[in-house]
Structures are given as structure tokens and as C-alpha cells.
N, C-alpha and C positions, 0 to 999 in steps of 0.2 A: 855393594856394587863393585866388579871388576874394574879395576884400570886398564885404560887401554892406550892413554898416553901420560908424560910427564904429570900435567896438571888436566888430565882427562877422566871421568868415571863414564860408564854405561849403565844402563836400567833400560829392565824393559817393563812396559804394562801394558793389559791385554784389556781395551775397552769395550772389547765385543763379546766379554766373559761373562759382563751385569746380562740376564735372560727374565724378559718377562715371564714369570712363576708365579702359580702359588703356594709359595713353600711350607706355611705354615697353617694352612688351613682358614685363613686369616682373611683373604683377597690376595688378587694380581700384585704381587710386588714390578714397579717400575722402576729398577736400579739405574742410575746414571754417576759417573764422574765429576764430580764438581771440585777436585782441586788434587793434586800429588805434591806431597811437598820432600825436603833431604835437609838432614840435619848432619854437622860437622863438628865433633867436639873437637878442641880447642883448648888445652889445660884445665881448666876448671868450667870454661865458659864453652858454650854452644852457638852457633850459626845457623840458624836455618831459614831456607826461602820454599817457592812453590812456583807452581804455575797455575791454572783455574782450568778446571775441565773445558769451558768454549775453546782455551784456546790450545790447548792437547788438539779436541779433533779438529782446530783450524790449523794445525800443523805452524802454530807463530812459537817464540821463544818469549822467555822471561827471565829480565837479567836484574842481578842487584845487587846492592855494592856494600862492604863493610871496612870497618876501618884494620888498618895493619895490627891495629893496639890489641887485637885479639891475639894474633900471634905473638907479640912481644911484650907483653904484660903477664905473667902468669896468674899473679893475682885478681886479674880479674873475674867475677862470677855472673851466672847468670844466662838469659838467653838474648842474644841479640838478630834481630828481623830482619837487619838493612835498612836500604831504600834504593828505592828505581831510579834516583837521581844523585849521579856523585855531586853535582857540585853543593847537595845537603849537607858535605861535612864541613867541617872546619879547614881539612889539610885535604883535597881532592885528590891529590896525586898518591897518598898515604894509602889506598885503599885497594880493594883487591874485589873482583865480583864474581859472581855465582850464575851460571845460565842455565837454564832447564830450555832443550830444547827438542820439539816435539815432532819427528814425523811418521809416516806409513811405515810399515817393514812390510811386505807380504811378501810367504816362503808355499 
């Protein structure tokens, strides 16, 4: 994804790309969105969050929060998910969060 500010990335996704077909001779495929998610490596460890297709086309956000110890640990390994609520950690103020935020673009 480009940067577009300091701590800003863009993505874009096209939900009106899934087309009821039948592409494989099979039946009507009914494609839908059910979730985009962005992964951040991190020395050894990864970050990732998502958002859930409802609320893609409800145009809401989804934010989550991880602790700092990702960045400043390099030994640390592994994947870590978050959570939607800082005050889940141990140290709240230690932590840094991830937003996916969803709206219209029409060109």
C-alpha cells in the first residue's frame, strides 16, 4: 500500500468486482466480502488486523491496538491480532493502533 502520510497507508478494494456468474459451469457463484484484513511485519513478529465486509459497505472503521513491545523487542516472534480495547493491556498508554477505515470513492 502507498504512503500517503507519516503514519498513513491507502488501499483501495473494489466490492462491486464479486459478479454473480457462472464461472465454472458449476452454478451462480454469489461472491461477497466478508472481511480485508493488513499485515505489518515487525522484526521477526507480524501485526495484523481487518475489518468485516458489513462494515466495509457500512462505511464504519475498525481500530486495534498492539503493544509497543512489537517494536522494541526484536526477539520477539510470531503473529499478534490485537484487541479493540486498549485498556486489555497491561501498560495502555505503551501501545499503538491500527485502523481500517472504510468509505465510497466514486470516480
Amino acid at each position: 500500500m502507498p504512503k500517503v502520510e507519516d503514519n498513513s497507508y491507502r488501499g483501495e478494494i473494489y466490492t462491486d468486482q464479486l459478479v454473480d456468474e457462472d464461472y465454472y459451469g458449476q452454478g451462480v457463484f454469489h461472491g461477497k466480502l466478508t472481511a480485508f484484513s493488513g499485515y505489518l511485519r515487525v522484526n521477526k513478529s507480524t501485526v495484523t488486523t481487518g475489518i468485516e465486509g458489513e462494515d466495509v459497505v457500512a462505511h464504519k472503521k475498525a481500530e486495534h491496538y498492539f503493544s509497543n513491545q512489537n517494536f522494541t523487542n526484536p526477539k520477539l516472534t510470531g503473529v499478534d491480532i490485537g484487541d479493540a480495547d486498549r485498556s486489555a493491556f497491561k501498560a495502555p498508554a505503551n501501545t499503538f493502533s491500527v485502523t481500517f477505515t472504510a468509505r465510497e470513492n466514486f470516480q
